[in-house]
LOVOKOL-185149 format. One record per residue (C-alpha): residue number from 1; residue in three letters; x, y, z. Coordinates in Angstrom, 3 decimals. Each point is the difference from the previous one (the first is absolute). Layout:
BEGIN
  nr rest        u        v        w
 NUM  ala        X        Y        Z
...
This chain:
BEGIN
  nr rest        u        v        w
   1  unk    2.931    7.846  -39.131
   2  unk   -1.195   -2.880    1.935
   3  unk   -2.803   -1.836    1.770
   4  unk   -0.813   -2.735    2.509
   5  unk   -2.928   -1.626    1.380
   6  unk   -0.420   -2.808    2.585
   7  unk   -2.510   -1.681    2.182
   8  unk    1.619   -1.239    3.443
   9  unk   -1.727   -1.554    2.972
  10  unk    0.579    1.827    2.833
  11  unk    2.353    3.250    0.702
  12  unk    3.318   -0.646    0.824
  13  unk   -0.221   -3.152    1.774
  14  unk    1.124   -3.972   -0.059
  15  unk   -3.665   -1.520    0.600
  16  unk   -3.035    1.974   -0.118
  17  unk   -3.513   -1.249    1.333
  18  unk   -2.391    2.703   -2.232
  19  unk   -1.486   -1.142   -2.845
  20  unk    0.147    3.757   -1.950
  21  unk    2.836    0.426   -2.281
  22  unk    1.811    3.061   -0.364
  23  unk    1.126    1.842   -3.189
  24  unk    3.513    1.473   -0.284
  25  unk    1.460    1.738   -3.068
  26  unk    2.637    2.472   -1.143
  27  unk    0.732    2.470   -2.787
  28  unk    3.446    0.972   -0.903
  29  unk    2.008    2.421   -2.123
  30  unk    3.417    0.129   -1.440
  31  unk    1.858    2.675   -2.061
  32  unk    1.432   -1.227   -2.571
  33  unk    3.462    0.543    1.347
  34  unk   -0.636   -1.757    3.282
  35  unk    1.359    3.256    1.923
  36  unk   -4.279    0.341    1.287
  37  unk   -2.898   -2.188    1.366
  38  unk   -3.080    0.217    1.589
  39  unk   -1.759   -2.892    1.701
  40  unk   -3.675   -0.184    0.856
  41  unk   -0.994   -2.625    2.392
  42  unk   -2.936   -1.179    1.904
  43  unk   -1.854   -3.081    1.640
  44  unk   -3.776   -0.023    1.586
  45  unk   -2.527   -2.200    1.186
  46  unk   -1.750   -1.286    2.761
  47  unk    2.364   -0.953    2.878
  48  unk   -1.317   -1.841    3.464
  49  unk   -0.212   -2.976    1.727
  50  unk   -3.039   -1.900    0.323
  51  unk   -0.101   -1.224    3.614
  52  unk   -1.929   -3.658   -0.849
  53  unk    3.043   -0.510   -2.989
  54  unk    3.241   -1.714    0.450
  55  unk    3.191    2.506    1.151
  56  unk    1.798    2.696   -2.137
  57  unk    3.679    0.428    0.174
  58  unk    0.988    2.628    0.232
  59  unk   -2.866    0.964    1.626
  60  unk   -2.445    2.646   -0.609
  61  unk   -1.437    2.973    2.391
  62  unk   -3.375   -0.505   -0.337
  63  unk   -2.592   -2.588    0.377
  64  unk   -3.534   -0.019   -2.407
  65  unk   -2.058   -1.709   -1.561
  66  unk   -0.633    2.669   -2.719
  67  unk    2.756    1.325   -2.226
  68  unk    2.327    2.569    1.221
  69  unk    1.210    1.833   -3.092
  70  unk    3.936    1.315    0.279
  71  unk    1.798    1.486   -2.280
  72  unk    3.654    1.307   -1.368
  73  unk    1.846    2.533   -2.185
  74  unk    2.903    1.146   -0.172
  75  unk    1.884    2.419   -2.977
  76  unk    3.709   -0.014    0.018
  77  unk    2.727    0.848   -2.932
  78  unk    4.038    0.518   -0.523
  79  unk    1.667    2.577   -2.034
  80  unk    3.551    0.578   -1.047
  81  unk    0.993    3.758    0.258
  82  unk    3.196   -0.622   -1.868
  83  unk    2.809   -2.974    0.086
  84  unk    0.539    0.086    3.707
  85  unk   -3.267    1.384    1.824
  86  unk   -3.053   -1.664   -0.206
  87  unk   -3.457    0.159    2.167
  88  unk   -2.652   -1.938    1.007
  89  unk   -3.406    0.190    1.757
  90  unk   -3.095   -1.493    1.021
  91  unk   -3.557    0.891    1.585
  92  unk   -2.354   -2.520    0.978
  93  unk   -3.616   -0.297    2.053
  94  unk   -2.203   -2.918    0.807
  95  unk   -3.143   -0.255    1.973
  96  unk   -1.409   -3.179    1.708
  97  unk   -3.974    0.850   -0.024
  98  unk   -2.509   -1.184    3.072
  99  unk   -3.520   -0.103    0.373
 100  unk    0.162    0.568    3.502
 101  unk   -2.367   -2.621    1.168
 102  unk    0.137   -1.770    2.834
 103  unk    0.902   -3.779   -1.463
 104  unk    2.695    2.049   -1.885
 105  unk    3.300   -0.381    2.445
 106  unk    3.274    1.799    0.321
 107  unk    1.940   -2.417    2.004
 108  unk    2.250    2.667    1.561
 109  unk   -2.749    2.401    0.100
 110  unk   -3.090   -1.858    0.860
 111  unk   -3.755   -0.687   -2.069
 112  unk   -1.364    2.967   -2.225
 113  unk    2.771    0.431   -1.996
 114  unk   -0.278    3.629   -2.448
 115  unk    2.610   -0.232   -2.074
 116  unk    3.779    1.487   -0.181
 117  unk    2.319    1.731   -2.659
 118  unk    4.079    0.637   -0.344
 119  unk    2.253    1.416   -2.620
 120  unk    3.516    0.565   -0.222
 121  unk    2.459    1.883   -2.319
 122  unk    3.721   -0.297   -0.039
 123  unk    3.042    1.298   -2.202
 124  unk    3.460   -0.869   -0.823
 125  unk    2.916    1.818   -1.363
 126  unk    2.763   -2.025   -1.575
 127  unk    3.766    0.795   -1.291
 128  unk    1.931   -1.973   -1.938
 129  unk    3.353    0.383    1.139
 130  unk    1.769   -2.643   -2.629
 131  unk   -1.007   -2.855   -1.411
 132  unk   -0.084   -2.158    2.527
 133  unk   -1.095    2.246    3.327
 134  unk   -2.819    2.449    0.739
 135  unk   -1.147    1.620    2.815
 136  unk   -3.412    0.688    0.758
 137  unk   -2.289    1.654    2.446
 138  unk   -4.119   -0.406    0.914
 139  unk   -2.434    1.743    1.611
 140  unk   -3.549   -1.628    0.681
 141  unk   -3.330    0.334    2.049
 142  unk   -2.854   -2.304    0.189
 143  unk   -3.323    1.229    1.726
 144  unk   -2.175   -2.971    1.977
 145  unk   -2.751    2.395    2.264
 146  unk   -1.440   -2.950    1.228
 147  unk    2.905   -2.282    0.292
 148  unk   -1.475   -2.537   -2.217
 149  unk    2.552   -0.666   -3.234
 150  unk    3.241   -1.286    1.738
 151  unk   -1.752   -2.694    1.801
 152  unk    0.990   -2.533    1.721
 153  unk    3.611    2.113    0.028
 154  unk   -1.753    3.159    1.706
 155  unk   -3.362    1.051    0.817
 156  unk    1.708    3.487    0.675
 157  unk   -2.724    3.231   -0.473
 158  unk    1.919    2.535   -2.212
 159  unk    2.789    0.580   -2.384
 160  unk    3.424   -1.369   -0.440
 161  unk    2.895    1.761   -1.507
 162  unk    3.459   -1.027   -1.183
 163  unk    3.445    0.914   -1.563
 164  unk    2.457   -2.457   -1.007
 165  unk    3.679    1.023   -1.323
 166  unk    1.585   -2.977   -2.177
 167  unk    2.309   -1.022   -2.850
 168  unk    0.343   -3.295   -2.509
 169  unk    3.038   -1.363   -1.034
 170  unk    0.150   -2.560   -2.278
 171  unk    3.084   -2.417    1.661
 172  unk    0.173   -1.919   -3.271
 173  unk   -2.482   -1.124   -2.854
 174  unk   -2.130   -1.932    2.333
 175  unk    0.821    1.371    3.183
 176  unk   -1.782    3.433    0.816
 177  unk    0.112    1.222    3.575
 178  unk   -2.256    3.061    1.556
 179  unk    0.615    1.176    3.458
 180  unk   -2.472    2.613    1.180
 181  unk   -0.799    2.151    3.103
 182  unk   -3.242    0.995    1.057
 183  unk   -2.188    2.319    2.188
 184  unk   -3.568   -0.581    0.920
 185  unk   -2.815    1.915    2.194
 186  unk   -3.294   -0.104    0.461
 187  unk   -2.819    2.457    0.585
 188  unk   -3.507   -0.499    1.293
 189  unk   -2.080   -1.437    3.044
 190  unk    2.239    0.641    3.145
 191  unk   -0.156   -3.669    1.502
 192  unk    1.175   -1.540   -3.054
 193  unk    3.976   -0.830   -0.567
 194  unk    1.084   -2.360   -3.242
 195  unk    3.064   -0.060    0.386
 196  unk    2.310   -1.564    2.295
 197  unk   -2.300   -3.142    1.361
 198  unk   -2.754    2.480    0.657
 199  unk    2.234    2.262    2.165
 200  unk    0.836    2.613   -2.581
 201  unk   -1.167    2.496   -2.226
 202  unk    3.238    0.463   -2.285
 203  unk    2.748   -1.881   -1.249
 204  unk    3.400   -0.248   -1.587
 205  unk    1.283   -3.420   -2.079
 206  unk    2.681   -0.102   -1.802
 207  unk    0.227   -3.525   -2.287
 208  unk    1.704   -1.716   -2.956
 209  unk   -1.482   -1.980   -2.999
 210  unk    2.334   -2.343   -2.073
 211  unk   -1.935   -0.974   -3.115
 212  unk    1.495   -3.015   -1.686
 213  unk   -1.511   -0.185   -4.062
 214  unk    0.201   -3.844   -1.367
């Protein structure tokens, strides 16, 4: 078992002009033959810009002069079924609140702000071929009803799914390589479309990560 605690300023940003701090933490469990964990994580606090205060980078959604509490969780863990199968997953939800008045303002959205909520869960299944490949596959799909989490990437109203096929081959001792394909589509308000430059609403990648360890 296993604990952490932190104060940061800001949430997930280089410079941040609010003068709250926000609280993030984690518990964790091992077995005692490392073939199981499961991580509990979370961060929360007040999150905004105040419109008289210097910038924020990157920048936040809204604009108050109160505090606009947000918040985080997520629950995710890995198993080994036996020497060669293992599998993983993960569920998370977060909320930014909003106190809906008028000085409180959604700069996509506009003043009057009432909050907005998201959560996600995803799963992977992985075989071990041999020592040094394995082949793995994922399914995910995050909910965002009012198009709020994956901002300034998408302001897209409804719920994104995905499968990705890949493997891992480890080239030599420092050199691992992962090529992976991947489908993506998305469900929800009719005029929105993610994907392809804000033409589409599905796509296919296919790409290839070469990990070099020092």
């Amino acid at each position: 078992m296993g604990g952490e605690l932190g104060i940061v300023q800001g949430w997930n940003n280089l410079r941040d002009n609010n003068d709250r701090k926000s609280v993030l933490g984690a518990l964790r469990w091992r077995s005692a033959d490392m073939q199981a964990w499961i991580d509990y994580e979370f961060i929360a606090g007040d999150e905004q810009n105040k419109a008289t205060d210097d910038i924020q980078a990157p920048t936040s959604r809204l604009i108050s002069s109160s505090g606009q509490f947000k918040q985080q969780h997520s629950l995710n863990g890995w198993f080994a079924l036996d020497k060669q199968w293992s599998i993983g997953a993960e569920v998370l939800y977060g909320r930014q609140d909003g106190d809906g008045k008028p000085g409180t303002f959604d700069i996509v959205t506009g003043p009057g702000f009432s909050g907005a909520h998201w959560w996600g869960v995803n799963s992977s299944l992985t075989y071990q071929y041999r020592q040094d490949l394995a082949f793995s596959a994922r399914a995910e799909h995050f909910s965002d009803p009012q198009g709020f989490a994956l901002f300034p990437v998408s302001v897209a109203h409804g719920a994104f799914d995905g499968i990705t096929l890949g493997l891992r081959y480890e080239a030599t001792r420092n050199l691992s390589l992962r090529p992976e394909i991947r489908y993506d589509w998305f469900t929800g308000d009719a005029d929105d479309r993610p994907f392809g430059n804000g033409r589409k609403r599905q796509q296919a990648t296919a790409t290839v990560q070469a990990l070099y360890y020092f």
